[in-house]
Each structure stands twice: as C-alpha cells, then as structure tokens.
C-alpha positions as a Markdown table, in Angstrom:
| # | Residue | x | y | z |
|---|---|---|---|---|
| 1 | Unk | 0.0 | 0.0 | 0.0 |
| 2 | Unk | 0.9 | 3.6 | -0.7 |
| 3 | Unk | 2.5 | 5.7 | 2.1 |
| 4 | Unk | 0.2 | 9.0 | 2.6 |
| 5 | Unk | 1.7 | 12.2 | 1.2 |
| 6 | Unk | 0.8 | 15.2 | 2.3 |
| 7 | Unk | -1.4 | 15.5 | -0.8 |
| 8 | Unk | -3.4 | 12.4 | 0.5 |
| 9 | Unk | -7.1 | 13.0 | 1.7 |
| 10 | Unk | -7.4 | 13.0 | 5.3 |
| 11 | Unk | -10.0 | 11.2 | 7.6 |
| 12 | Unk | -13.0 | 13.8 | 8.0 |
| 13 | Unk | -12.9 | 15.7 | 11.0 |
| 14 | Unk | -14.9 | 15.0 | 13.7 |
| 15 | Unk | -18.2 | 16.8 | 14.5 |
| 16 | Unk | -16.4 | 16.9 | 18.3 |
| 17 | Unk | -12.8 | 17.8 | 16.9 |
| 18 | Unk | -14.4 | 20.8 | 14.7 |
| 19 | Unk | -16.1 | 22.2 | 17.7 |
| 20 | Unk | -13.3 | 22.3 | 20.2 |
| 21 | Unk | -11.3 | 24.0 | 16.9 |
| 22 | Unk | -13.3 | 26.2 | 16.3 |
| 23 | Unk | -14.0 | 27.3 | 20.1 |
| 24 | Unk | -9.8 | 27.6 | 20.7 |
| 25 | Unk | -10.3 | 29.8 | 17.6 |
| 26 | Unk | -12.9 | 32.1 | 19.6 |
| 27 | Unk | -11.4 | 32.6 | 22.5 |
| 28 | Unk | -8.1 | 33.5 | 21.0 |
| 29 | Unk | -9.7 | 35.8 | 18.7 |
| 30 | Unk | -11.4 | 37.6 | 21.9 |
| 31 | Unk | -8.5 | 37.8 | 23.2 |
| 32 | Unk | -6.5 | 39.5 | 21.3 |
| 33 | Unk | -9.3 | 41.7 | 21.1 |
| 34 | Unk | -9.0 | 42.3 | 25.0 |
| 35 | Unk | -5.8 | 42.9 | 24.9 |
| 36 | Unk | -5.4 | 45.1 | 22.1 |
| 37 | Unk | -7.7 | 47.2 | 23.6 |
| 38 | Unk | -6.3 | 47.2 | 26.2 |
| 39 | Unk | -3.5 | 49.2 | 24.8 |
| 40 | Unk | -5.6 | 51.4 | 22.9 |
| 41 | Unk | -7.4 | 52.4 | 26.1 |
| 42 | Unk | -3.3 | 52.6 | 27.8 |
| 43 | Unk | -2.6 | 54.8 | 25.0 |
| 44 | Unk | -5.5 | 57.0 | 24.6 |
| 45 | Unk | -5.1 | 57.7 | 28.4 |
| 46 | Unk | -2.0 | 58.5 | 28.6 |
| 47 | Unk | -1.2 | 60.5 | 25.3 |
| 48 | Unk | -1.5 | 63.8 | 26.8 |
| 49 | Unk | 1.1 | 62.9 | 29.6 |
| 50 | Unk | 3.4 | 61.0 | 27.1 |
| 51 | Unk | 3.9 | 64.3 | 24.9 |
| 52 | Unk | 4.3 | 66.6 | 28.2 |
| 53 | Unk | 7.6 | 64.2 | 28.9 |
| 54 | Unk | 8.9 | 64.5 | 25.6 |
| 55 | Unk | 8.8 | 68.3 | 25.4 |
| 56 | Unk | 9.7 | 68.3 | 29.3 |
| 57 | Unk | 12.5 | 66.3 | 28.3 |
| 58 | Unk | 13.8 | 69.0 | 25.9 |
| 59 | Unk | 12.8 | 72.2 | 27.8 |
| 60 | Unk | 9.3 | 72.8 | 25.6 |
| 61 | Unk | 5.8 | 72.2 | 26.8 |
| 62 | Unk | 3.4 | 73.4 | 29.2 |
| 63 | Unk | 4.6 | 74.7 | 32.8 |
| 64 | Unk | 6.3 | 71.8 | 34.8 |
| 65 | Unk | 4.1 | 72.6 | 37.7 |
| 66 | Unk | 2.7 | 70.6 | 40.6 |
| 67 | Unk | -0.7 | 70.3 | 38.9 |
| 68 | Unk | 0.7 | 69.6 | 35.2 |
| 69 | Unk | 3.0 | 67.1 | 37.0 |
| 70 | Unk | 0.4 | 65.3 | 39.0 |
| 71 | Unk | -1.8 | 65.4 | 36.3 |
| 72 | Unk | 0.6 | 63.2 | 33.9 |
| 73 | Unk | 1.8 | 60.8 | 36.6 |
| 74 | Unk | -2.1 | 60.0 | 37.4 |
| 75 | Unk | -2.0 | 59.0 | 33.7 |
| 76 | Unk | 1.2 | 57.4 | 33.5 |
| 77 | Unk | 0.2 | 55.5 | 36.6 |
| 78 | Unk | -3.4 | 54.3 | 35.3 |
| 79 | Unk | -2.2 | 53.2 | 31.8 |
| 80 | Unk | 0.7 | 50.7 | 33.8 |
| 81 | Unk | -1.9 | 49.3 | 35.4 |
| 82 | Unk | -3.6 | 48.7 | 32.2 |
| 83 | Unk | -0.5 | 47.6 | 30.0 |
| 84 | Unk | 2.6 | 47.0 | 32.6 |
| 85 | Unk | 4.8 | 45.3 | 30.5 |
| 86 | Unk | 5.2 | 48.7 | 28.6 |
| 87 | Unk | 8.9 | 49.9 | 29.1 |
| 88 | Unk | 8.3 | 53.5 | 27.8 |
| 89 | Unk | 5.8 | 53.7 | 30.5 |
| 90 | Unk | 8.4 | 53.1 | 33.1 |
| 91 | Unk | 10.3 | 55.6 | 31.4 |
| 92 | Unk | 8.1 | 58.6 | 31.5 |
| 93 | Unk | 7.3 | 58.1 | 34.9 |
| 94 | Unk | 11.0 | 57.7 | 35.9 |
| 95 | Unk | 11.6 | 61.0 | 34.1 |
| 96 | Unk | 8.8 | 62.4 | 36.2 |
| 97 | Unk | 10.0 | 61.8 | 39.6 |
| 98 | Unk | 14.1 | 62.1 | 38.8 |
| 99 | Unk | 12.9 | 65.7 | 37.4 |
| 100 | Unk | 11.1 | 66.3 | 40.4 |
| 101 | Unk | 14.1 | 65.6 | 42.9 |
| 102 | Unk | 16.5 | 68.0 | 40.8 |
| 103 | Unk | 13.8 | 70.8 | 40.7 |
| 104 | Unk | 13.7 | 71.0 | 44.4 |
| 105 | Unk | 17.4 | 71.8 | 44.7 |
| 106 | Unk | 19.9 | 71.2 | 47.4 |
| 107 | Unk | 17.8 | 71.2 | 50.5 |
| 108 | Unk | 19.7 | 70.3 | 53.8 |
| 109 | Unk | 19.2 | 66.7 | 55.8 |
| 110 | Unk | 16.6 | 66.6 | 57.9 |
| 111 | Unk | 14.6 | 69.2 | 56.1 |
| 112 | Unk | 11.0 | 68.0 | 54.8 |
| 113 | Unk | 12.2 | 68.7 | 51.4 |
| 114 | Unk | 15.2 | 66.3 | 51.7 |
| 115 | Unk | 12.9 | 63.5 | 52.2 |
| 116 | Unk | 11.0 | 64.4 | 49.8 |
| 117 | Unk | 13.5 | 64.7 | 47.3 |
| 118 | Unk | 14.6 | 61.3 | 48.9 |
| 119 | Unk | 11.7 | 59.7 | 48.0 |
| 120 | Unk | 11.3 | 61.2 | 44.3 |
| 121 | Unk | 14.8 | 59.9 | 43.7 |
| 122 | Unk | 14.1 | 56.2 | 45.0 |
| 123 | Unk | 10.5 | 56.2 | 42.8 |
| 124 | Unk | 13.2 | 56.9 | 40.1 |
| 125 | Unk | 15.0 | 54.4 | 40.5 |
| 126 | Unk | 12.1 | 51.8 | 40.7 |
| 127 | Unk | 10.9 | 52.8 | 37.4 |
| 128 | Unk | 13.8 | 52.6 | 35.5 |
| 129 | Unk | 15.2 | 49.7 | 37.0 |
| 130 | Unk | 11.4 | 48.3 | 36.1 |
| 131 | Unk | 12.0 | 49.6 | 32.4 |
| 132 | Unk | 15.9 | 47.8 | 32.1 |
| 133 | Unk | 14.3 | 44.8 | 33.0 |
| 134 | Unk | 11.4 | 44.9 | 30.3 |
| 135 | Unk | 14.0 | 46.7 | 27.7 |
| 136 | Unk | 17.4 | 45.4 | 28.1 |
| 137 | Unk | 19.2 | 46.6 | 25.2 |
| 138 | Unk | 17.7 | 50.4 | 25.8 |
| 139 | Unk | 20.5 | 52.6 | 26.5 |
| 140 | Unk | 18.4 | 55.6 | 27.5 |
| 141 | Unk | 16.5 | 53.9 | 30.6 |
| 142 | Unk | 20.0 | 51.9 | 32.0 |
| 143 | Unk | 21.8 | 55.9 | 31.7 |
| 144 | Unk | 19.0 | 56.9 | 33.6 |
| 145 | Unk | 18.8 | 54.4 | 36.2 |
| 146 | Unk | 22.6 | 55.0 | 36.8 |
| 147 | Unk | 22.2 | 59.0 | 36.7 |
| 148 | Unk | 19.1 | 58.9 | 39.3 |
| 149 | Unk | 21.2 | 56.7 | 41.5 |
| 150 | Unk | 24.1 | 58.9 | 41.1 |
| 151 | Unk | 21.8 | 61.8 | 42.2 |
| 152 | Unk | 20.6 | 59.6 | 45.1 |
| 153 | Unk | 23.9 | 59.4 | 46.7 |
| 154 | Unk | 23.8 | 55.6 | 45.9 |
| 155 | Unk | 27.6 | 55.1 | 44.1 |
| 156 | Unk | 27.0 | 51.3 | 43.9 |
| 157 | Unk | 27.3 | 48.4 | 42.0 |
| 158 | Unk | 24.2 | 48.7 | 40.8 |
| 159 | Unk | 24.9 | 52.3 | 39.4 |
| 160 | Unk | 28.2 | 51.3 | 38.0 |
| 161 | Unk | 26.7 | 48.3 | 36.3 |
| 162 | Unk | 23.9 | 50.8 | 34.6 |
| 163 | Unk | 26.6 | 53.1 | 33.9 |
| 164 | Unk | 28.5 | 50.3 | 31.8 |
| 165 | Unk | 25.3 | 49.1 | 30.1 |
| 166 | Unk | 24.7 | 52.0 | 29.1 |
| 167 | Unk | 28.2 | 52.9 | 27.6 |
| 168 | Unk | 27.8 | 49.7 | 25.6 |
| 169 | Unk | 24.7 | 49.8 | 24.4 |
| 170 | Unk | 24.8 | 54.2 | 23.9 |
| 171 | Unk | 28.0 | 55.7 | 23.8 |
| 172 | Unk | 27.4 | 56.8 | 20.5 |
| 173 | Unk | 23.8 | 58.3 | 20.8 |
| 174 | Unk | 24.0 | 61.9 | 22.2 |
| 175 | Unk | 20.6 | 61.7 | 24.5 |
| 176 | Unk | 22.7 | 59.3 | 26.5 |
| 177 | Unk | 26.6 | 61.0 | 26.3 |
| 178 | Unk | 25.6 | 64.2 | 28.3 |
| 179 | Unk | 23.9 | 62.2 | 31.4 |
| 180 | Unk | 26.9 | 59.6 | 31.2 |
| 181 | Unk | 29.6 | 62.6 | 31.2 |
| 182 | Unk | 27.2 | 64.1 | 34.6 |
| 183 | Unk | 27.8 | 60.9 | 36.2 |
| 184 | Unk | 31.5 | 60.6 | 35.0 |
| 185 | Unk | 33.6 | 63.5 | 35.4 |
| 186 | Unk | 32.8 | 64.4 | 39.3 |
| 187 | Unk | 33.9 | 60.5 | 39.6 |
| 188 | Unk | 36.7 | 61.0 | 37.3 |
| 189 | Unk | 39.5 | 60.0 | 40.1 |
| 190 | Unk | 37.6 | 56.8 | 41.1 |
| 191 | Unk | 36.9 | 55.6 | 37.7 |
| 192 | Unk | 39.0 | 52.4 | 36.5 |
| 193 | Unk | 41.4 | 52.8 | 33.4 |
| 194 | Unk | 38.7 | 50.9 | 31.5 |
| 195 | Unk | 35.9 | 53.7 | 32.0 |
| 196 | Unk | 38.1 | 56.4 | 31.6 |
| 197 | Unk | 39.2 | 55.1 | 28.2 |
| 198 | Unk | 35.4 | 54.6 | 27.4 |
| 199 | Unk | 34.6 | 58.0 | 28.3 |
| 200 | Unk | 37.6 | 59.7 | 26.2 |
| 201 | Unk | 36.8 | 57.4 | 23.4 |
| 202 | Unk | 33.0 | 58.7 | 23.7 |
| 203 | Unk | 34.0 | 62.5 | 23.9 |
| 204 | Unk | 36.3 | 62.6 | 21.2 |
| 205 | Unk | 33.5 | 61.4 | 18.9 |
| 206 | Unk | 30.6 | 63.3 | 20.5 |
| 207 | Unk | 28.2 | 65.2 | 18.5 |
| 208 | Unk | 28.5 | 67.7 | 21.0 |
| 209 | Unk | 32.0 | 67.4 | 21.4 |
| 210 | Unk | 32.9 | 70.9 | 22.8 |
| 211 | Unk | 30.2 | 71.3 | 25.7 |
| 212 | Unk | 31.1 | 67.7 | 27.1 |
| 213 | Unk | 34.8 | 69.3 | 26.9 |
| 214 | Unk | 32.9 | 72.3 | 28.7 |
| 215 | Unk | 31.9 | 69.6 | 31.1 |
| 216 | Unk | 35.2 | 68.0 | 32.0 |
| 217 | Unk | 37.3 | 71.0 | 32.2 |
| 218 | Unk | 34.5 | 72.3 | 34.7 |
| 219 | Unk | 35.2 | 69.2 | 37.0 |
| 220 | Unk | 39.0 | 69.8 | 36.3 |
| 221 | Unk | 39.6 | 67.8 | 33.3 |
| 222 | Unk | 41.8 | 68.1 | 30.4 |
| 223 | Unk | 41.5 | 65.8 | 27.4 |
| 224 | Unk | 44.6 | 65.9 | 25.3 |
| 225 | Unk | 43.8 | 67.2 | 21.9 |
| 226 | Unk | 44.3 | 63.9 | 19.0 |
| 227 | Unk | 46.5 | 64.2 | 15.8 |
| 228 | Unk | 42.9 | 65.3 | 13.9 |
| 229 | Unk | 41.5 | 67.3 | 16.4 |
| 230 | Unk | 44.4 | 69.1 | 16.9 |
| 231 | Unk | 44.9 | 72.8 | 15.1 |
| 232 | Unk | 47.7 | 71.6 | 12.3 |
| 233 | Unk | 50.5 | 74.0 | 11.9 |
| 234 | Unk | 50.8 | 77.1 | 9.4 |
C-alpha cells in the first residue's frame, strides 16, 4: 500500500474535533481583542502625559508645575496598570519623579524637602530599574537608572553596572553622552582605566563634542587634543 503524502485525503474531521477548533479559535480571537484594547485604552489615556515628557525632556511644553505634574503621573500610573509590560511607560514616569528631585534643589538633611526629594529619587530608580528589565538593550533607561542613582547618593554596584550598560549599548547616541559625562567627570579620580578610556573614546567622537569638553574642564579635566583634532600647523 501507498504511504500518505501530504497531498493524501485525510480522515474527516470529527463533529467533536471541529467544535473544540473552532471554540480555541474564539477565545483566542477575543482575546486578542481584549488585549489590544487594552493598549488602545493605555494609549488613549496617557497621550496627553506622554507628549508633556517629551517636550519636558527637551525644555518645551506646558509649565512643569505641581498640577501639570500630578496630572501626567495619574496618567502614566493608570495606563501601567492597564499595559505593565510597557517599558516607555516606566520611562516617562521615571523621568517624572528624577525631574522632580532636581527641581527641588539642594535642600539640607533633615529638612521635609530632603525627604521628599529622597523619596522622588528612590521612585526613580524603581521605574527605571522596572523599564531595564522589560528593555534590556535600551540605552536611554540603564543611563537613567545610573544618573538617578548617582543623584541619590547611591555610588553602587548597581549604578556602575547601569553606567557600563549603558556605555555599551549608547555611547554613541547623544541623548545618552551628556547624562553619562554628569555621572562621569565628578567621579573621574575613582573611575578604573577601563571607564576612563570609554569616556575619552566617547568624547572625542561626540556630536556635541565641545560642551562635554565644557563639562570636563569644569570638573578639572583636560583631554589631550588627537592628531585630527588638533589645530595643524601654518
């Protein structure tokens, strides 16, 4: 007898077997429904707040005030709930509460403010440490992370592992150079031979090459001018 071939005629399905098919079809058509609108109603909520961030980000949009504020981290807040495994999410609202903790300034310990600032820093923290995990590769939330830790006081292994993630997966986008130099060059004495070449290498080849020279020579360093950087002779 012949073998069956794939171009063979099956048995016909059975009346039970066509059923259960076709009710494994329904319920993962509904939910895909469910879930995509789920992140339609994430997104819809959340728009406003998402665009505030990115203008906040680069010094545009509406005043950063308590009410804006509260008003986009209630969104940002309600629209995790809805989609959590959304990195960018994390991200905004990380933004949100490091920005916070620099805005109130350099307030003495002990003073209400310091623990509030305290506590803006550590939500910071949280949320992009939340957002590394969902994003790995992202160089822009592990910069972060390591900055807001940085700003926390926290000079741990934690921070320096962010810091080296994000030189290697960043180093060459200028969003993450600037926050990497702020986390750098007051460290610049403590930082092994390894990071320091890292951070030379970067600046050399920055896109804003002259304010993160700005930068270093602020926090007392000098980085030796290279044979095509260097003014050539007359």
């Amino acid at each position: 007898m012949a073998s069956q071939t794939a171009f063979t005629p099956s048995k016909p399905m059975s009346r039970a077997t066509a059923l259960a098919l076709l009710l494994i079809s329904v319920v993962l058509g509904l939910s895909s429904l469910w879930y995509g609108g789920l992140a339609a109603i994430a997104d819809a909520s959340s728009l406003a707040a998402r665009w505030w961030v990115s203008e906040w980000r680069v010094g545009r949009g509406p005043s950063q005030d308590p009410k804006n504020w509260n008003k986009a981290r209630t969104a940002l807040q309600f629209a995790i709930k809805i989609t959590p495994d959304d990195p960018q999410l994390y991200d905004d609202l990380g933004y949100l509460y490091a920005e916070r903790g620099v805005l109130i300034g350099a307030p003495e310990d002990g003073e209400p403010l310091k623990a509030y600032q305290t506590e803006m820093f550590d939500e910071a923290i949280a949320n992009y440490r939340t957002a590394t995990s969902l994003r790995p590769t992202f160089p822009y939330s592990w910069v972060y992370l390591a900055l807001s830790k940085s700003l926390r006081g926290q000079d741990d292994d934690e921070m320096w592992a962010a810091f080296d993630k994000a030189v290697k997966f960043g180093k060459n986008e200028a969003g993450v150079q600037q926050p990497l130099a702020r986390i750098a060059f007051p460290r610049w004495q403590a930082l092994s031979s390894e990071r320091k070449l890292a951070i030379t290498s970067m600046v050399e080849n920055a896109h804003a090459k002259a304010q993160l020279q700005d930068m270093a020579q602020q926090s007392g360093i000098e980085f030796a001018a290279t044979a095509a950087s260097a003014p050539k002779p007359p």
